[in-house]
N, C-alpha and C positions, 0 to 999 in steps of 0.2 A: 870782423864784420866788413862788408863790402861796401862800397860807397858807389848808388846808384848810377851815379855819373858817368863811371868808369865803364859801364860795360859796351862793348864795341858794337854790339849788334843797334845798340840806344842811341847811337853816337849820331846818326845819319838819316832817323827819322825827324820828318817834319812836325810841324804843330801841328798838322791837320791830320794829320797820321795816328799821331797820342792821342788828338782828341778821339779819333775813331775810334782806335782800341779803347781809350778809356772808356767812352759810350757801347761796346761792344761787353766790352765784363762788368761795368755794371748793371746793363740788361740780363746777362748773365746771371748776377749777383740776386738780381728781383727775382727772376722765374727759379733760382733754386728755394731762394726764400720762401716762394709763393707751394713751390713743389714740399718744401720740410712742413711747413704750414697744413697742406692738404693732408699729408703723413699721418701729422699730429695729430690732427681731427680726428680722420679715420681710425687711427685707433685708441682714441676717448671715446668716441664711437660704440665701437666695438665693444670697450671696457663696460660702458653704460649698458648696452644690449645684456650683457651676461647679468650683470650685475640685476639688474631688472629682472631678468628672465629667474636666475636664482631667488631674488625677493618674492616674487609670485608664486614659487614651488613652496618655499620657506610659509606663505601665508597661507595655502592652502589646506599642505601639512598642519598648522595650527588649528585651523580650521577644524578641519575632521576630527583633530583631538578633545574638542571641546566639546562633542556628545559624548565618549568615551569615558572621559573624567567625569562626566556628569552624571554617568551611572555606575564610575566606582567610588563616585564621592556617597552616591543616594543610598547602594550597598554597603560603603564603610560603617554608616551612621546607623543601617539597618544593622549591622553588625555589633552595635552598641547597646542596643537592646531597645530601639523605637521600633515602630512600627513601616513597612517600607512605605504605607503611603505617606505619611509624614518625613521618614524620608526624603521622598520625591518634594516634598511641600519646601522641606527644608533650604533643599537647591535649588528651588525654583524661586522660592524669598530671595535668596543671595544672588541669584544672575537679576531680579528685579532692581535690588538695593544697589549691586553695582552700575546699574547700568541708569538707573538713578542720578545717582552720583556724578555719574562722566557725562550728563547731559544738565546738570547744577553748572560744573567744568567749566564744561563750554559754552556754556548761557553767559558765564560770569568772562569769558574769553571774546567774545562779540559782544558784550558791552563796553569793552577796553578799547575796538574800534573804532577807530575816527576817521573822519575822511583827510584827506592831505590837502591842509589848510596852507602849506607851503608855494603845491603845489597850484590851487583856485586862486591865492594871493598874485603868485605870476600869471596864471592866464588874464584877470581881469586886467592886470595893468599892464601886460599886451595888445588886448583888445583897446585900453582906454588909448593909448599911442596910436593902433593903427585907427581907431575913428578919427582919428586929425589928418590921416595923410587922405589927400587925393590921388587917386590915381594919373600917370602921365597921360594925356591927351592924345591919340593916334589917329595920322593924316587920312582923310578918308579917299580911298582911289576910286575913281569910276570905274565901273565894267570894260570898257574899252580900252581905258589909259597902262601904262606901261608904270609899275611899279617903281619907285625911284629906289635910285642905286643906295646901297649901307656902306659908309663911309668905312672904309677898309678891308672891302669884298674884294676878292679876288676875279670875284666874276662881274664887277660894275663895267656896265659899257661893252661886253664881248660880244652880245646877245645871243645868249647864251639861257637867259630867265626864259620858264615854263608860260605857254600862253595860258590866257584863265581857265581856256575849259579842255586842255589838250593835255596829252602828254610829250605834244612833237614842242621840238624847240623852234622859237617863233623867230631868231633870227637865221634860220639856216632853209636854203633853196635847194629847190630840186628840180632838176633837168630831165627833160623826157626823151635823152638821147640815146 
């Protein structure tokens, strides 16, 4: 194993040098991260589109099959020795019953429902916090007056700040020579 120290190209740069390179492949390091990231997505992406797309072929399929069976079911039974429109009566009781059923289900699944009482517990004792604070009090400027400088602007005092109703800058002159 080599000992960083040693290497001669290393030997002769400054600290401002390393820093630059170090800030140099760490930026580096971000935008590949950012680039693998974008990668990934795009193809979960992708994976979901199919995925989807096949679910919706798959549902449809079902779909269609469900008249299908419903008149080889109503046939089977006629084949038993009822009558076909009893028969028909027969599986149309059963797509009722089932369907029945799955809506008993779900009645009984939305009554399970609560609302997120976790949730309403932290808004309101957000709200009760923020009804105590005031808000800070902000200097009121005339129409005419010069905005005062923000203490650690780079532009305090250059004149430099936009007048109220222009967009030329108000401390710079122009010669009509």
């Amino acid at each position: 194993m080599s000992d960083p120290g040693n290497n001669a190209g290393h030997a002769d740069r400054s600290l401002g040098q390393l820093v630059a390179t170090a800030t140099a492949e760490m930026s580096a390091l971000v935008h590949d991260e950012i680039a693998l990231a974008k990668a990934e997505v795009r193809q979960d992406v992708k994976r979901g589109v199919t995925g989807s797309v096949v679910i919706i072929v798959a549902g449809v399929l079902l779909l269609f099959s469900i008249p299908v069976l419903s008149f080889a079911a109503a046939y089977g039974i006629h084949n038993l020795g009822l009558g076909l429109a009893w028969s028909f009566l027969i599986v149309g009781g059963a797509f009722i019953l089932l369907g029945v059923l799955f809506a008993l289900f779900a009645v009984a699944k939305f009554k399970k429902v609560k609302p997120p009482e976790k949730s309403i517990a932290s808004a309101r004792q957000t709200a009760a916090v923020l009804q105590g604070v005031k808000p800070h009090p902000r200097p009121v400027v005339p129409a005419g007056a010069r905005r005062p400088a923000v203490s650690g602007s780079t532009l305090a005092g250059t004149g430099t700040e936009k007048a109220p109703g222009g967009d030329k800058p108000s401390g710079v002159a122009r010669s009509s020579a």
